[in-house]
C-alpha positions in Angstrom: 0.0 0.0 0.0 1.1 3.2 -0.9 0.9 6.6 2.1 0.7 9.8 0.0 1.6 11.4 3.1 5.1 12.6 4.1 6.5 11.4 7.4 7.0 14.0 10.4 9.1 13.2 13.2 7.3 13.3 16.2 8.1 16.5 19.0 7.2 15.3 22.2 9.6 14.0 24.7 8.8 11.3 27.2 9.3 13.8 30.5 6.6 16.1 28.8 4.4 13.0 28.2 4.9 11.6 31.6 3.9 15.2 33.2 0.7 15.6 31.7 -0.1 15.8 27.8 -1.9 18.9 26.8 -2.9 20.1 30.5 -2.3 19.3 33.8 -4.9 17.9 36.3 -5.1 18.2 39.2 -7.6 18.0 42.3 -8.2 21.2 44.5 -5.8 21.5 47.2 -3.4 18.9 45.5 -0.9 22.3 44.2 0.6 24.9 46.3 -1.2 27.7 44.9 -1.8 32.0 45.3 -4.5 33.2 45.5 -4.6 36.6 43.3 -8.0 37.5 44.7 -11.4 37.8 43.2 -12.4 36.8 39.8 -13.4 39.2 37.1 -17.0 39.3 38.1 -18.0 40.4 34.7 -16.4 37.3 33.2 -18.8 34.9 31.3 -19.1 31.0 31.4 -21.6 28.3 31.2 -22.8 26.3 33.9 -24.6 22.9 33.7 -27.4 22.6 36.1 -28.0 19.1 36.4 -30.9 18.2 37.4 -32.8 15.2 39.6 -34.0 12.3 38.3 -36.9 11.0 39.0 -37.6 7.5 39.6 -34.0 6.5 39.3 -34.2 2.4 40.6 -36.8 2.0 38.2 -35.1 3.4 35.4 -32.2 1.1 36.3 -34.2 -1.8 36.2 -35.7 -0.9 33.1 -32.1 -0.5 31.4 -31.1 -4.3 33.0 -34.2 -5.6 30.9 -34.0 -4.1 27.8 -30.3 -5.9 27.6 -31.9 -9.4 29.3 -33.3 -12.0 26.2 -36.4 -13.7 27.4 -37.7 -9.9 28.9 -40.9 -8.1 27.7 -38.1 -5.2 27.6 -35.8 -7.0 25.6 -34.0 -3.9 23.3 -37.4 -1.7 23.8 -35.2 1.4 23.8 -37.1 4.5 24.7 -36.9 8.0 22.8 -35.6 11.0 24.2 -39.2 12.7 24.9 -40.4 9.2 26.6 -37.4 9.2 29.0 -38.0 13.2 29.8 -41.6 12.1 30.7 -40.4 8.8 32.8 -37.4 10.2 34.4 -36.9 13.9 34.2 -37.3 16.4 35.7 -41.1 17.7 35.4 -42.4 20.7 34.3 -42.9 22.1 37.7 -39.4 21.5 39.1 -37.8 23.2 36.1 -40.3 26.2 36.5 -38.8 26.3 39.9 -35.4 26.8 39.0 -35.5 28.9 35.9 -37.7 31.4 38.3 -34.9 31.4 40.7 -32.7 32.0 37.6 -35.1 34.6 36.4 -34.3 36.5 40.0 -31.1 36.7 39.4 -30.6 37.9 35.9 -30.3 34.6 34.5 -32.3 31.9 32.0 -31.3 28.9 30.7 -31.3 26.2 28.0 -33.4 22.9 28.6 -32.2 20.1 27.1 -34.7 17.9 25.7 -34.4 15.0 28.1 -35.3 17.6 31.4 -32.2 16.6 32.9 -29.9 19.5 31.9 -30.5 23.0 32.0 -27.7 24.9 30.7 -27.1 28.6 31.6 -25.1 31.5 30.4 -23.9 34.2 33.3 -21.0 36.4 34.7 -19.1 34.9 38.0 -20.4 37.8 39.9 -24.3 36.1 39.3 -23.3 32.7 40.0 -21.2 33.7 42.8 -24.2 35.4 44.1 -26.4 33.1 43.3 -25.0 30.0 45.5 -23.4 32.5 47.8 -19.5 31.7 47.3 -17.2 33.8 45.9 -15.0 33.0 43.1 -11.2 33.5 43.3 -8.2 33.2 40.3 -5.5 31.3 41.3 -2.0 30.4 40.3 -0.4 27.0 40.3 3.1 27.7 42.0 4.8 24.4 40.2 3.2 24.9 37.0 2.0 29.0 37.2 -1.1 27.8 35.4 -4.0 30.2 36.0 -7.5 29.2 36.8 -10.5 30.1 39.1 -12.7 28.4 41.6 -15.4 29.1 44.0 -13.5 29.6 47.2 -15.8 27.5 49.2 -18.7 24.4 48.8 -21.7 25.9 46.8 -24.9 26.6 48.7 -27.8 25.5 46.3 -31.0 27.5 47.3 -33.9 26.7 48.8 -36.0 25.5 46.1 -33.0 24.5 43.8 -31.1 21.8 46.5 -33.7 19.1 46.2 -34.0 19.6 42.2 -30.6 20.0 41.5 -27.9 17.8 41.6 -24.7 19.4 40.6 -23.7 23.0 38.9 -21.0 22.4 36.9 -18.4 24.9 35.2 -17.6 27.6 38.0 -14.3 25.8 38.7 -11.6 25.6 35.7 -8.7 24.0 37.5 -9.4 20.2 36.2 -8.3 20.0 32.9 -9.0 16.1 31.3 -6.8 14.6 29.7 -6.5 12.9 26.7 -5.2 9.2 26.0 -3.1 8.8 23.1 0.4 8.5 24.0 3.4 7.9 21.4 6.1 6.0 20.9 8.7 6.2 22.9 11.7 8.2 21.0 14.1 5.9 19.5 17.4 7.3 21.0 15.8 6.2 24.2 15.2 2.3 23.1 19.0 0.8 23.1 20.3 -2.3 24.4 23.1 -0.9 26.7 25.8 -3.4 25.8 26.7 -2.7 22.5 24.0 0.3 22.3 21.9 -0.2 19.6 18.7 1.0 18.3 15.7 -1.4 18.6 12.4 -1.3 16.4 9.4 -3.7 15.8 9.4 -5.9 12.9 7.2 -6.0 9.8 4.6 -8.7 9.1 2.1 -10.2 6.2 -0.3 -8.3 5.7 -3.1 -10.4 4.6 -6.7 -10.0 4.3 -7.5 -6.3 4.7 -6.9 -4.2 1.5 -5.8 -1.1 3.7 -4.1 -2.9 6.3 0.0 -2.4 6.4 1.2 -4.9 8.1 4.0 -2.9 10.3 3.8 -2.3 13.9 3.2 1.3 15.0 1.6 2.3 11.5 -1.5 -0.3 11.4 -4.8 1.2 10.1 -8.1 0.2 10.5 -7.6 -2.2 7.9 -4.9 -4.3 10.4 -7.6 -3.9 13.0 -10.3 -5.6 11.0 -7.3 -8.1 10.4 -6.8 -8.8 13.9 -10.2 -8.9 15.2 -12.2 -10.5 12.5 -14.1 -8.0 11.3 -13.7 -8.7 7.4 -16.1 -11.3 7.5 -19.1 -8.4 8.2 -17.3 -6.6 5.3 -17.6 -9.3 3.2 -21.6 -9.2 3.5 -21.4 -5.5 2.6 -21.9 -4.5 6.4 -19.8 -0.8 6.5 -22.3 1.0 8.8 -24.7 2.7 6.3 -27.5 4.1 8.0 -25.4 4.4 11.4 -24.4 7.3 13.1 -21.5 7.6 15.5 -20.7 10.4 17.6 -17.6 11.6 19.3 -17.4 13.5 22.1 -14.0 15.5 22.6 -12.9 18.8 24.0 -10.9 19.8 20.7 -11.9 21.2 17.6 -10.2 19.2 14.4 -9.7 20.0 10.6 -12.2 17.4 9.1 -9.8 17.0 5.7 -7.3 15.1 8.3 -10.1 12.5 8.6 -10.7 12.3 4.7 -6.8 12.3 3.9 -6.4 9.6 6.2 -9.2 7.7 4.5 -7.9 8.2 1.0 -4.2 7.8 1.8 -4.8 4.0 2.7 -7.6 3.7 -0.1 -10.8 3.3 1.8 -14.0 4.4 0.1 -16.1 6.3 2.6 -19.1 8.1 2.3 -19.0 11.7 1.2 -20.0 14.5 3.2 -21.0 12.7 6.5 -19.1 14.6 9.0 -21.2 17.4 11.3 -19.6 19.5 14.3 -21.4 20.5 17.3 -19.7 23.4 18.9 -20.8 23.9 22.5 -19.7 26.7 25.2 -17.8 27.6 21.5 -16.4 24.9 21.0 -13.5 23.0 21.5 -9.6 24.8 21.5 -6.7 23.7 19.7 -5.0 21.7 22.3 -6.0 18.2 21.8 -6.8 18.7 18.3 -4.8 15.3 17.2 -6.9 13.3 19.9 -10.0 14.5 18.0 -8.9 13.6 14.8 -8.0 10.2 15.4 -11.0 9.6 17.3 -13.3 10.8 13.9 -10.3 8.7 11.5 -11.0 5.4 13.6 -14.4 5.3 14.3 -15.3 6.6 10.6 -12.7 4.4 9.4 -14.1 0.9 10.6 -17.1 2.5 9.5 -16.7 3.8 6.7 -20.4 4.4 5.1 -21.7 5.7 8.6 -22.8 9.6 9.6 -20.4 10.9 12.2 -21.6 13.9 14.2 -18.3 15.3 16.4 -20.2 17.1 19.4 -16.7 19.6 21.1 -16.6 21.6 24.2 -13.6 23.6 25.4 -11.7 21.6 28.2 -12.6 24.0 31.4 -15.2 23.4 33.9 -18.8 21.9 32.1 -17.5 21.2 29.0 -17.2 17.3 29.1 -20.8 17.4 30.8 -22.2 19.6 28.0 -21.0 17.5 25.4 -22.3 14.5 26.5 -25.4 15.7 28.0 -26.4 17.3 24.4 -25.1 14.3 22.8 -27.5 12.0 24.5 -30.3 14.3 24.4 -29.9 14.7 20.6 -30.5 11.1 20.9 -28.9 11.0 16.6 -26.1 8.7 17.6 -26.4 4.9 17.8 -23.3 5.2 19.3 -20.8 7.6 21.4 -17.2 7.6 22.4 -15.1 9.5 24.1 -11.0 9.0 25.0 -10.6 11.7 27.6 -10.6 11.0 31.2 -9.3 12.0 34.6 -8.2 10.2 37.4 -11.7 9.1 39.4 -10.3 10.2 42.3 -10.3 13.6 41.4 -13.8 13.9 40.5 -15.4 13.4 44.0 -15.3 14.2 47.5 -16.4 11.4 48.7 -13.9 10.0 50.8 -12.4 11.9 53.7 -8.7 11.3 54.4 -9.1 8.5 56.7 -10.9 6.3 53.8 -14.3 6.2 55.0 -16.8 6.6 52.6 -19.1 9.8 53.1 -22.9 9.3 53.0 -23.1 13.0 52.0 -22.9 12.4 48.3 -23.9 16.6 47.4 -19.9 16.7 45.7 -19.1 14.5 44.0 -17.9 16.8 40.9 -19.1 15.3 37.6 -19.5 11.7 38.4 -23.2 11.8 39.4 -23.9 13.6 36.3 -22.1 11.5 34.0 -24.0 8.4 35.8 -27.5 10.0 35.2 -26.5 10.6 31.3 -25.2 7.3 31.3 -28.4 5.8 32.1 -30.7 7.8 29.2 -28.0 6.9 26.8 -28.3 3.3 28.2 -32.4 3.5 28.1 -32.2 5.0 24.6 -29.8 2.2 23.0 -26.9 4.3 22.7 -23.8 2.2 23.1 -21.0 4.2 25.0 -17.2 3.8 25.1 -14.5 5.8 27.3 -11.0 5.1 27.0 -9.6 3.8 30.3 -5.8 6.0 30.4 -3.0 4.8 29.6 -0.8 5.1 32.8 -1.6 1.7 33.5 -2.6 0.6 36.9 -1.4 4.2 38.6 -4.1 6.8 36.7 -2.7 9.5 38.2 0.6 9.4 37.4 0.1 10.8 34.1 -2.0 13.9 35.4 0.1 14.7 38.5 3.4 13.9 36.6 6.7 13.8 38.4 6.2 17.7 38.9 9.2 20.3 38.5 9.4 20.6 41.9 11.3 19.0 44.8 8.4 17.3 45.9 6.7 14.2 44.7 3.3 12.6 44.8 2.7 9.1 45.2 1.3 6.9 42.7 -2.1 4.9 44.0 -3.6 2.0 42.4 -6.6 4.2 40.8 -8.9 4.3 37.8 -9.8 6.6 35.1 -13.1 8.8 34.7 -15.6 8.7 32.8 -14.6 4.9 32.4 -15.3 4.2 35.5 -19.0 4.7 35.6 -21.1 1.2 35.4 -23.1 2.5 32.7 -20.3 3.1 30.2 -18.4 0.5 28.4 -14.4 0.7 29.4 -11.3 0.7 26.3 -8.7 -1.3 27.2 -5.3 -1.8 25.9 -3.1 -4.8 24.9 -0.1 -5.4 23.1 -0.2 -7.6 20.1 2.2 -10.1 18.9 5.6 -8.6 17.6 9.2 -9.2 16.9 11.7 -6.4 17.8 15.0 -6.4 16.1 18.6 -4.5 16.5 19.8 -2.7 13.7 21.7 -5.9 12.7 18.3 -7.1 12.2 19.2 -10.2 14.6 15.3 -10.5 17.1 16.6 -9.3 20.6 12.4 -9.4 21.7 9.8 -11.2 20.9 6.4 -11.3 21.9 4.7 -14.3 21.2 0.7 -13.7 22.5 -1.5 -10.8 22.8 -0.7 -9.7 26.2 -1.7 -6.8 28.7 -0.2 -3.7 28.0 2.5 -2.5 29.9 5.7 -0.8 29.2 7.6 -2.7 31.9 8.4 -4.9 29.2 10.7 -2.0 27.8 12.9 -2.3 30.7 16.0 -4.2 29.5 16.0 -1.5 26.7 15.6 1.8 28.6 18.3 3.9 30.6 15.8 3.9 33.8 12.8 2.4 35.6 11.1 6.2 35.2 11.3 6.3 31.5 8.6 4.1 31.1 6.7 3.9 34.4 3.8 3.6 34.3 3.2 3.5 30.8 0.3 0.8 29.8 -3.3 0.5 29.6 -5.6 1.4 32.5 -7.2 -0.6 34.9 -8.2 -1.2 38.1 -10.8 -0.9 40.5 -13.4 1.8 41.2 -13.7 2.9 44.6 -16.6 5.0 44.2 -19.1 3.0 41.8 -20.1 -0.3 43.7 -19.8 -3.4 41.5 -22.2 -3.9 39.1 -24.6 -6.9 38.8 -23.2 -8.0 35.3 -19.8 -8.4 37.4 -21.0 -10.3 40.2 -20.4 -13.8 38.7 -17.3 -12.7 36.6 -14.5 -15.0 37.5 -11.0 -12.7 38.0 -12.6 -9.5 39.1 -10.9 -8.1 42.2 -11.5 -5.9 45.2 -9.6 -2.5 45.7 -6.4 -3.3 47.1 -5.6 -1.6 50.8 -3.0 0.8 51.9 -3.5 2.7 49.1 -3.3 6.9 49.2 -2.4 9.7 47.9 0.7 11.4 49.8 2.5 14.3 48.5 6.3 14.2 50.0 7.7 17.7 50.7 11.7 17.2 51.4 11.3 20.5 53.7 7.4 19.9 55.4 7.4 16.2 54.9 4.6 13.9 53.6 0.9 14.9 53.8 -1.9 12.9 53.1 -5.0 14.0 50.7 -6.8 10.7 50.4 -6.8 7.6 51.7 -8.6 5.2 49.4 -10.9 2.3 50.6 -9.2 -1.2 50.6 -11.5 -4.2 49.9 -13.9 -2.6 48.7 -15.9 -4.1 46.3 -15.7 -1.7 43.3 -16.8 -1.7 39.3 -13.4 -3.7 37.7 -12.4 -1.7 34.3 -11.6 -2.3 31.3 -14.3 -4.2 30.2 -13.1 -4.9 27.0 -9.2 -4.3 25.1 -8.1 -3.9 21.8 -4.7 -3.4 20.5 -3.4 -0.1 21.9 0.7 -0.2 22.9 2.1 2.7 20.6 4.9 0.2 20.0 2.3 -1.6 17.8 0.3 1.6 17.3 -1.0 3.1 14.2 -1.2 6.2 11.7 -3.0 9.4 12.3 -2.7 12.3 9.9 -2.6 15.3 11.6 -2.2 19.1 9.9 -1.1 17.2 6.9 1.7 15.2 8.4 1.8 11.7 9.4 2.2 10.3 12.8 2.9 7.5 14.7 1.0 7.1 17.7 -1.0 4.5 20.3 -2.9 4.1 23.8 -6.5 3.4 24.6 -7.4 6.2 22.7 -7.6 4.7 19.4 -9.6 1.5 21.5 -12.8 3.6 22.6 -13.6 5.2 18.4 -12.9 1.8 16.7 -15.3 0.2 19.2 -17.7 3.1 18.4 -16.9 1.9 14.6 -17.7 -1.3 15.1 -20.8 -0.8 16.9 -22.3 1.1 13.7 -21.1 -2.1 12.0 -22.9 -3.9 14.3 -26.0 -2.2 14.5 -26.0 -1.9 10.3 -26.1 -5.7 11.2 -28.7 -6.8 13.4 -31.2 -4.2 12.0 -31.2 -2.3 15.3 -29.4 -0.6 18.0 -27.2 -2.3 20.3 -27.4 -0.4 23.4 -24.7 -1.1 26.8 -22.5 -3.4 25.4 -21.6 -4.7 29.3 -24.6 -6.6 29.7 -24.1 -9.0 26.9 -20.7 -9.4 27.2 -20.3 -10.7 30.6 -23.4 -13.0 29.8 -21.7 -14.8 27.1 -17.8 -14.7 28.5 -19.8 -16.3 31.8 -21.8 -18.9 30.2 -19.6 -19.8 26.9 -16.5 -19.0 28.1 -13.4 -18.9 25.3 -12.8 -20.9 22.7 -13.3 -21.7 18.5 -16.5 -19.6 18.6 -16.2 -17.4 21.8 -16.6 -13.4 20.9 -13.9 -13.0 23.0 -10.2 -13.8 22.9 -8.4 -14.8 26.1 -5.4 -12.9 27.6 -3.0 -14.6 29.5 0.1 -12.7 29.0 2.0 -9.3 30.3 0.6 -6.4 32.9 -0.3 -2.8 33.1 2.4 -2.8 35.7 0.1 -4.2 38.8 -2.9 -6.4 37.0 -1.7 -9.6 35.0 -3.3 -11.6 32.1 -4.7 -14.3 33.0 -6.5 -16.5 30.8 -10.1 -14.6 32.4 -11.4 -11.7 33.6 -8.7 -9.4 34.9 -8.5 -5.6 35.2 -5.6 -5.3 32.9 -7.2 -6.3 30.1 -11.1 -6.9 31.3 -12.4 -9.9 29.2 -9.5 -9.7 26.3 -10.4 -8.9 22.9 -13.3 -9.2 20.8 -13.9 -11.6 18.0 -16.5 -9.5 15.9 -17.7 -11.5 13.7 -18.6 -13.6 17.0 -19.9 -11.4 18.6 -22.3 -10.1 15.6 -23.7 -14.0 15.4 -24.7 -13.8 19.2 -26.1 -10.4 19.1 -27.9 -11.5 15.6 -29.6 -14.3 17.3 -31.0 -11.8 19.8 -28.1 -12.4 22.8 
């Protein structure tokens, strides 16, 4: 196959990547930080006000059924207006709120499924409002600027029982994205002689568009690798799908159709749409959102793709997938950015107990409740699960510039966490790497877990690839969920666990300790190839790239799903249910959907021929899994 694309080196060193691509995120209090005094009060944002369901057990239920064969709710999905009138918020509790807006200056937006309202003020009304003020800060290690209310919101009286969350006054978390490259060659040597090391070329077979070489596979070595021709073969390519990605970067969509064309796939013309929200998305992050749109549109490549972007400060991930779901367009929706779950709640004082206050716990109640209407609606959802391996939050805390150092927790990444949202993993496939005598100095024989630890003979130090691999873990905020309970290999949250930041002058202090043995969602749920070793192509501003990391997992499951859906004639909804039913009751093998993983580690969780939270059930056999879910599974 021919690339009409140059080659670009890649820019990014390995200390940058390891400190936080793009932004750094952290969780208030975990930065020395000034305070420069009160925010512009005349400054504009957009806060989410999201608001109570109603009848939330029941809508749970409701969601187990439609994914249960044999129920009268078996995949009777409901439509955006029947979930407002189920589950929303009614017309009297929104009148409430918007006339306490109304009193203060303000209106708002109403989403179509009554669940979001979304309003447009200056900090001195919201400050008002829920009577805190709001301060601009500086990071001292990073001198970063953001704002945040100085204190916990007070929601009104008449707003605290309706409303669950207000989302956007705080721009200090910044998510991150997960696509990571490949570590720089100068840093891959064998120290004795010192030379360079690189992954080996392979046959090619099958897939038209596929290359065949490690670290620039397409979407035709995917299909390769994951049986997926054989749904080509019957002319399934997601006509009359759509698939949506939610990101907090705008994108150039003639990356996306110079990707297509450069490796000769034949997509349908004119099928992309952006959704700018809050303004949309910036430029940082751009190249996540364009691989997301070249994978998912890609493995689908006759499906609609609607790219709904938000800027990465406070609501913006909220928005995007609120007015996503509400849209209720997209059989499908992905996103691969994340932060570290423990970052997203307050939920857990410092001695590990678990609060029963649950008013703050940042954006994880709202993703939950959005999770469900997607769930209720059939829309199939896909997060990517990091790609710091076991330790999430070493690759949004970073090393730091600093004397001081944080410690690295087992942890898990938001929004993968959440029960209602299918996790990316990552593995490594098969490959030979060879010195520049060409003689095989490591060879990996099996898909495996991915984890850079595997790198070690061939790196200077420990910290140049630490902790480098695909994430998973175990949640210690969302309680297991009831497809897990008879899932052989899922664990419990492992104890002594915390997160200490060690000052060489003050000493260590303490900001969480996290709950050990508790019995939490396991993620990923499923893996795909994602080690940027074995990575793939991305054309970005007109170059091409080499790049990996569960990033690339969560769109070309959003891919497949249109595929999937084109397929069976209707929409697939939460993937979770049906998977664990058929890895519990057939198992692996000749016909399985799934492929076993028994090999490697995301640097704590190890393959093991079942369930395990480095790679969740192993990979997907799609063909497989398109003849169970065609025969109503």
């Amino acid at each position: 196959m021919h690339l009409k694309l140059r080659r670009k080196a890649l820019a990014i060193t390995l200390a940058a990547m390891l400190a936080g691509v793009a932004t750094s995120a952290t969780a208030a209090g975990l930065q020395a930080v000034t305070d420069q005094g009160l925010a512009p009060t005349d400054q504009t944002v957009t806060v989410s006000l999201v608001l109570r369901l109603r009848h939330e057990d029941q809508l749970e239920n409701y969601v187990q059924q439609t994914a249960m064969p044999g129920s009268a709710n078996f995949q009777k999905f409901l439509t955006t207006a029947e979930f407002a009138a189920r589950y929303g918020a009614t017309d009297a509790q929104i009148s409430r709120v918007q006339s306490y807006l109304g009193q203060h200056g303000l209106s708002g937006e109403v989403l179509d499924n009554h669940m979001v309202i979304s309003v447009r003020g200056t900090l001195g009304q919201f400050s008002k409002m829920f009577g805190t003020p709001v301060h601009t800060y500086v990071s001292r290690e990073t001198g970063r600027r953001f704002h945040r209310p100085t204190g916990p919101l007070v929601m009104p009286v008449g707003m605290d029982n309706n409303v669950i969350l207000a989302s956007g006054l705080s721009t200090e978390w910044h998510y991150v994205p997960h696509h990571t490259s490949k570590l720089p060659v100068p840093a891959l040597h064998i120290a004795n002689p010192p030379t360079t090391l690189s992954a080996k070329a392979v046959p090619a077979a099958g897939d038209p568009t596929a290359t065949g070489i490690p670290g620039e596979y397409t979407v035709g070595d995917v299909a390769n690798m994951y049986n997926i021709n054989p749904l080509y073969q019957r002319g399934i390519t997601g006509a009359g799908s759509t698939v949506a990605i939610v990101t907090l970067a705008n994108f150039d969509p003639a990356d996306a159709e110079d990707y297509w064309a450069a490796i000769g796939l034949n997509t349908k013309p004119n099928r992309i749409t952006q959704v700018d929200l809050d303004g949309g998305g910036g430029t940082d992050g751009a190249d996540e959102t364009t691989l997301d749109v070249q994978q998912a549109g890609g493995l689908a490549p006759q499906a609609n793709i609607i790219v709904y972007d938000a800027p990465n400060t406070g609501s913006g991930l909220v928005n995007a997938f609120a007015r996503a779901v509400s849209d209720n367009k997209a059989d499908s929706i992905s996103t691969s950015w994340g932060l570290g779950e423990i970052f997203n709640f307050a939920a857990l004082n410092v001695d590990g107990a678990r609060n029963t206050d649950t008013t703050d716990v940042g954006d994880l109640k709202a993703y939950h409740q959005i999770f469900l209407e997607a769930a209720v609606q059939g829309q199939s959802m896909f997060a990517a699960s990091g790609d710091s391996g076991a330790y999430d939050t070493v690759r949004q805390l970073g090393s730091g510039d600093g004397p001081g150092q944080f410690s690295a927790p087992l942890t898990v990444d938001a929004p993968a966490s959440d029960p209602y949202i299918t996790a990316a993993g990552g593995t490594t496939v098969p490959v030979k790497f060879v010195n520049s005598a060409g003689d095989v100095v490591l060879s990996i024989d099996q898909e495996s877990v991915w984890g850079w630890d595997y790198l070690l003979p061939f790196v200077p130090s420990r910290d140049a690839v630490f902790s480098v691999g695909g994430g998973g873990g175990v949640s210690v905020y969302w309680r297991s969920p009831l497809y897990q309970f008879f899932t052989s290999g899922t664990r419990r949250s492992e104890k002594n666990q915390a997160l200490v930041f060690n000052d060489p002058a003050s000493g260590p202090t303490t900001y969480l300790k996290l709950p050990g043995n508790f019995a939490g969602r396991n993620v990923p749920d499923i893996s795909l190839n994602a080690d940027p070793e074995t990575g793939y192509l991305l054309v970005f501003q007109g170059g091409l790239y080499s790049s990996g990391g569960t990033s690339f997992v969560a769109p070309q499951l959003n891919g497949i799903t249109a595929l999937l859906r084109q397929s069976t004639g209707h929409r697939i909804g939460l993937w979770n249910p049906h998977m664990y039913l058929l890895q519990n009751v057939f198992g692996y093998g000749k016909w399985s959907a799934f492929n076993r993983i028994s090999a490697g580690d995301n640097w704590f969780y190890a393959g093991n021929g079942r369930y395990n939270p480095g790679a969740g059930i192993g990979t997907l056999n799609v063909a497989n899994f398109d003849q169970f879910l065609r025969v109503g599974f």
